[in-house]
Structure formats: C-alpha cells, structure tokens
N, C-alpha and C positions, 0 to 999 in steps of 0.2 A: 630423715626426721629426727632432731633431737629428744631424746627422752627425757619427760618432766621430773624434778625432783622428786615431790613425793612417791610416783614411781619407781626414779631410785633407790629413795631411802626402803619402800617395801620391797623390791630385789636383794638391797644388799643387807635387808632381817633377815630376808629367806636364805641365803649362803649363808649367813651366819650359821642359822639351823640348822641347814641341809649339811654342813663343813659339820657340825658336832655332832649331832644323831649319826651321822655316816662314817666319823673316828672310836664313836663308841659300839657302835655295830660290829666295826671290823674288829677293835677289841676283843671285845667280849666274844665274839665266835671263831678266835683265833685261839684266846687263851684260854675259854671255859672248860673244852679238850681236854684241852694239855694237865690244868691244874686238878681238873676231875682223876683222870689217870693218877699224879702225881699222890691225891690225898687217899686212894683207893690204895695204893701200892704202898703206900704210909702204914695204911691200917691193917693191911692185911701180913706188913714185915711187928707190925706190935703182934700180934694176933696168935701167931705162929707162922714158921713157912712150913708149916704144912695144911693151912686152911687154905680152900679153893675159894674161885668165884662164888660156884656152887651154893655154900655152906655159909656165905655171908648172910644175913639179916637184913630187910629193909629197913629197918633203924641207919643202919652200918652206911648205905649204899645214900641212903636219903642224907645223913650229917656229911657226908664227901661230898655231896652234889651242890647242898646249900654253900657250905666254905668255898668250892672253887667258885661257885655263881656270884657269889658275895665279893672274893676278892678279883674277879673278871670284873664285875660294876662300877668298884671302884678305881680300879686301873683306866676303866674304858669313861666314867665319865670325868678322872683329871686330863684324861688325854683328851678328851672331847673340850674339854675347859680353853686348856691351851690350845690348841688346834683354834677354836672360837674367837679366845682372846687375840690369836695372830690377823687372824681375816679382821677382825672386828676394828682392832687397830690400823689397818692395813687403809680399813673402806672409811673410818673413821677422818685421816690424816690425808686421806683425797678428797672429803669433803670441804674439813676445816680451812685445807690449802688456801681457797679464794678467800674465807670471813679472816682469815688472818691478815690477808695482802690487804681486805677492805680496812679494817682496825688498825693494820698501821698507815694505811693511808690518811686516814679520818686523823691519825695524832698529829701527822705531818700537817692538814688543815688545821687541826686546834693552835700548833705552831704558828702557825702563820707561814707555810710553807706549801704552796700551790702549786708546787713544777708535778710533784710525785702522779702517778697513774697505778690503775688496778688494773692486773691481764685481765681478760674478758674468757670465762672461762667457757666450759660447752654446755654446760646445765643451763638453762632458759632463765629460768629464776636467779640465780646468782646470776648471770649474764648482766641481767636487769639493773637490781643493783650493784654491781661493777660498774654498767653505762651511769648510774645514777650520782654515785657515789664522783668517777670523772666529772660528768656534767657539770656538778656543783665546784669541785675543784678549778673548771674552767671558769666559772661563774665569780666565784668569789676571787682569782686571780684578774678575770676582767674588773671587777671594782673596787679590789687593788689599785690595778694600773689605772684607773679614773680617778680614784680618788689623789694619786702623785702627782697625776696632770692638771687634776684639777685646783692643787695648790698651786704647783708651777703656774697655770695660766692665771689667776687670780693676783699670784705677786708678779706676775706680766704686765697686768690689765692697769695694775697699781702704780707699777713702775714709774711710768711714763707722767702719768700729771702729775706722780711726787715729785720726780724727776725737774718737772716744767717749775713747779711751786718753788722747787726750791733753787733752781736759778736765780724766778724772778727774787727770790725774797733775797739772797745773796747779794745779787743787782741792786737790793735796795737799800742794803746797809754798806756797802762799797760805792756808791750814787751813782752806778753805771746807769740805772733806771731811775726817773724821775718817778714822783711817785703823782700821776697823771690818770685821770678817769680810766686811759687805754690799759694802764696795766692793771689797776684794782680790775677791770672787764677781764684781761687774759685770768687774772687772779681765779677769779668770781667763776668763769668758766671749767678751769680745772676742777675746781673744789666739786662743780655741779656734776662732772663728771665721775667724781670719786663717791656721791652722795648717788646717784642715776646707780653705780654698779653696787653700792652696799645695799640699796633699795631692791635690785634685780635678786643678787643673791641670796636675799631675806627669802622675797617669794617663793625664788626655785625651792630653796629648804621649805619652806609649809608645804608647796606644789608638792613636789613627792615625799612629802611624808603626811601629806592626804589632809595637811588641815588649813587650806584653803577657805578661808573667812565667805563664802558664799551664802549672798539672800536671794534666791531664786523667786521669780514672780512671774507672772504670764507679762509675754514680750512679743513683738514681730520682728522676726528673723530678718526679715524681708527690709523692717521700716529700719533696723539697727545697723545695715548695711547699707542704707541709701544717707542715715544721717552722717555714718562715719566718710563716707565717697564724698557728701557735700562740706565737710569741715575740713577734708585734706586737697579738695581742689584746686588752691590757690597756690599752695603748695607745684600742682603740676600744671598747672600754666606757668607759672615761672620757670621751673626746667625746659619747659615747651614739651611737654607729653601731654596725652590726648587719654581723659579718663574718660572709659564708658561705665555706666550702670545700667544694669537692666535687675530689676528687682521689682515688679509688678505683681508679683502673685503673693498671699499674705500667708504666714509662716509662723502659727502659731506653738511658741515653745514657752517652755519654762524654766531661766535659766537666771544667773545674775548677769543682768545690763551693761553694769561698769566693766564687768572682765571679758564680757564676749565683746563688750565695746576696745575693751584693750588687746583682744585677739586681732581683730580686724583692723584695728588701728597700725598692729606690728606689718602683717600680711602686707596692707597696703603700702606702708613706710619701708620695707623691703623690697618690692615690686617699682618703689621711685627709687633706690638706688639702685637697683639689676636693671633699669631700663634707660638708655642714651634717648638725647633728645633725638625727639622728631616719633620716637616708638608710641606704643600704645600699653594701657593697661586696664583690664576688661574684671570690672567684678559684676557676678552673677548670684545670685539668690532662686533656689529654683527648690521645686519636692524631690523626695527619691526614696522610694517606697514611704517605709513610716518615720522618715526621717528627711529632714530641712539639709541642704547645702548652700556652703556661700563658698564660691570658688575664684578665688582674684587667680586672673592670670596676664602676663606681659611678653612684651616681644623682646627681653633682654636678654642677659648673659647667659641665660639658661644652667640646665645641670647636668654632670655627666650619670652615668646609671647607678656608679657607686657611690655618687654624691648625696642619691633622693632619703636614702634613710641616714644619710650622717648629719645634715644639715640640721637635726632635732639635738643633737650631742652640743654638749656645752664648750661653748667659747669655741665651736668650728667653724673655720671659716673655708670656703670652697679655693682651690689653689685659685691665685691671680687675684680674688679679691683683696680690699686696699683692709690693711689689720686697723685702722682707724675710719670709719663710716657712722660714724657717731652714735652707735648704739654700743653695748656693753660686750654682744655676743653669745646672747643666752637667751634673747627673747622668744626665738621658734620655741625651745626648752620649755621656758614659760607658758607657751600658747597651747602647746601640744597639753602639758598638764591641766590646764584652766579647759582644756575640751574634754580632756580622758575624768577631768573632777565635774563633771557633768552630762555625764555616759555617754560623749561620743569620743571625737577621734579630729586629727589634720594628719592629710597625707599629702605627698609632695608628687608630684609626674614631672616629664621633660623629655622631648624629641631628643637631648644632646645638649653639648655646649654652644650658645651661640644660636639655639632657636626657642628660645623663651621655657618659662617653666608656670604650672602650675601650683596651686598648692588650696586644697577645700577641707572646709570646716562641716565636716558632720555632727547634726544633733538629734536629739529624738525629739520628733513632733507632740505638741500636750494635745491630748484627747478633747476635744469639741464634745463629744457627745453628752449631755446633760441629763439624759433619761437615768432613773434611779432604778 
C-alpha cells in the first residue's frame, strides 16, 4: 500500500526532528564532559597548583559547569542545524522532483508542445496529478491534431466545386462551354454545395460552442418522426427501399422542432445511402425509462466496431464509402450536438460491416403531470 502524502510530509517533519534533537543530544553528552574537565583544570591551574578538588567553591565548580553546558549547546544545536538542513533538503528535493517535471511539463503545454509526459511518481497525490497533468497534454495534442485536420479536410471539401467552378467558368471564356441552362445548372449546383458546407460548418461552430439558436416548445417525439418518414418517402420508392414507421405511442418532449426535425431528417437521409436497393429501413419512436427514442435503422453497409464512435468526428467517412454522397460530412457532428444541446444523446450500434447499423436519438420526456 502506497503511503499518502500528507503522511509523508508528517514522517519526513519527524526525521527532521528526530535527525536534530538526536545530533544535539549526542553533542552535548559527548562534549559537555570533556569541556567541563577542561574549564575545571583551567581554573584550578589560575588558582594555584596546589589547590585541590577539595578546596574549590561552589561558585568555582557552578561558573565551569555553566561555560562547558553553554558552549556544548551551542556546538550541539549548530550541529543539529546542519544535520537538519541535510535531511531536510534531502526529503525536500524527493518531494519537489515530480512538481518540477509537472511545471516543466505545463511550459512545454503553454508552448504548444504536447509530446512531453510527467513520470508517474509513487506518492498517490502527486501520481494523480502527473495522470492529470498527461491526460490534458493528450487532450489538448488530440485537438491539435483535429484542429489540422480539420483545416485540411475543409480545404478538401472546398477543393473540388472550386476546382469544378473553375473549369466550367474557364470553359466559358475559352467557348469550350456554351453558356447553356446545363451548365449555369452544374454552375448553380457547385456553388449550392459550397453554400450547404459554409452553412454546415457555421452550425458545428455554435453546436459546440453551446450556442445553438434553440426555441424549445412541447412536441411529439412520436408525431416529428412519422412527419419526417412521410416527407422522405418518395425519396425511397424511387431507390426501391421499403420505409417502415412504426411510431404509435405519443412522446411528449420539449424540444426545438426544426432541429430535432433536422436530426431525423440527416439519420434517415444516411440510412438511404448506406442502404442498396431492394433493403429496408425501419424508424422506431418508442419510451425508455424517462426518456423518448427514435431509432432509424437499415439493412445497409453497416459499421465496423471501431467505426460506431468515429462516424460523430468531422468530415469521417467510414473506409469504402464514396467521399462525394452529397452531404458535407459533418452532419452526424451536427446531430449528435443539436441532441447533447437538448440533454440527450445519438449513439450508433452495428452487427459488423455488411449487416446494417443502427443509430437512436435519446431525449428527455416533458413532465405531464399538472398537479401544483
């Protein structure tokens, strides 16, 4: 069992003490002896030599006793000092060891420099923060590395319709391209796209940094999931997938409309491209304890295990999906905050790759009860 700091720091007061009461001790009852003799044989060679023990005075005997005790105490308590100051520095600079490695850890974070680590020392407390002091260094080097990705993938995302725009417009001052409804339409599309992702990346930014334009109003969980299933149906008869809804039981929350309508709307608009024709794709609205779920799930391309919490990360796309699906790549991102800014939650499950996945919206239920 490790022993606690403060524990320590009282062991290592008491060796302190114990190291100098116990150099002054041995002092002083080594030399008080000696020097007594010494001021005794002093006085008695002033005195005459031929005065005895005998014939001394207790004046004589008492002023020898006090000088040698006096200069034994002094001896014994510089000696005890140093003696003191060794330990004391000794236990001191085993202490300091870790808060030194954590302070210059911490400069190397102020740096911008997040490789560095603190040993982990055997004290509990300092252990702790050592673990803490790492942790955050892991921490803020992970949002680091998101934040370089997440420019790279932004001037990715960007690329490509700038890329497309400025062919076509190239095309059109070189008259490769007529300048013909079909390409103002390619035109007109790019741009939508470029507008869809500055629009996306607005959100994420309020989405996590919690200011989220929400009017929450009493809703059916239940009724907001059978609207959005009925406006994207047409949508999946045309791929020839088969939507079921079952949302029958009423699901009273409190929440904003339009965005838990725009959750649902992503969910299910991801569940038609992870699903080939002929599959199926099943949203449920159901209770679960004091809180409403709507769970879209489909018989597509499914997730692997390391996939089910990465697919909430910006601009990830699962290996083999196609990097142009017409969404920006941020909208789970989007969905997950617009539920977490509404005190629930979306989690994702899946058998595997290639046997469908889920993914459910937890909310908290609003209180029915009216009694005052």
């Amino acid at each position: 069992m490790k022993m606690r700091l403060p524990l320590r720091l009282f062991i290592s007061y008491a060796v302190v003490a114990l190291v100098g009461g116990g150099v002054a001790y041995l002092t002083v009852s080594l030399l008080a002896p000696r020097l007594f003799e010494d001021r005794l044989g002093m006085m008695m060679d002033t005195a005459g030599n031929g005065m005895s023990m005998g014939s001394m005075d207790a004046t004589t005997v008492r002023s020898a006793f006090l000088s040698s005790l006096t200069t034994s105490l002094i001896v014994g308590v510089l000696a005890s000092l140093v003696a003191a100051g060794f330990v004391a520095a000794a236990v001191t600079g085993r202490l300091l060891r870790p808060l030194n490695a954590v302070r210059a850890a911490t400069k190397l974070i102020a740096a911008g420099k997040y490789g560095g680590r603190v040993p982990v020392p055997s004290e509990p407390e300092l252990a702790a923060l050592a673990t803490d002091v790492n942790t955050l260094a892991r921490a803020l080097a992970d949002t680091e590395s998101r934040r370089t990705r997440l420019l790279g993938e932004v001037a990715h995302e960007m690329r490509t319709p700038l890329t497309v725009l400025d062919g076509y417009v190239e095309g059109l001052i070189d008259g490769v391209f007529t300048a013909s409804p079909e390409t103002f339409g390619s035109l007109s599309e790019e741009l939508r796209r470029l507008h869809r992702l500055s629009d996306d990346l607005s959100s994420l930014s309020r989405a996590q940094e919690q200011r989220l334009d929400l009017h929450p109003v009493n809703a059916d969980l239940a009724d907001l999931a059978r609207r959005v299933a009925a406006r994207l149906s047409p949508q999946f008869e045309d791929s020839n997938i088969t939507l079921n809804t079952v949302a029958d039981t009423a699901l009273p929350v409190q929440v904003d409309p339009d965005r838990i309508t725009q959750v649902l709307t992503n969910l299910l608009g991801n569940a038609l491209h992870a699903t080939p024709a002929g599959g199926t794709v099943t949203i449920t609205a159901r209770g679960a304890d004091d809180s409403g779920e709507v769970v879209v799930s489909d018989t597509g391309a499914g997730l692997a295990e390391e996939d089910r919490e990465r697919v909430f990360e910006r601009f990830y796309r699962v290996p083999g999906q196609s990097r142009r699906s017409g969404g920006s790549g941020i909208g789970l991102t989007i969905a997950r905050e617009i539920a977490r800014g509404h005190g629930g939650d979306i989690t994702a499950s899946s058998a595997g790759r290639g046997q469908g996945a889920s993914f459910a919206v937890n909310l908290p239920l609003r209180s029915t009860d009216k009694s005052v």
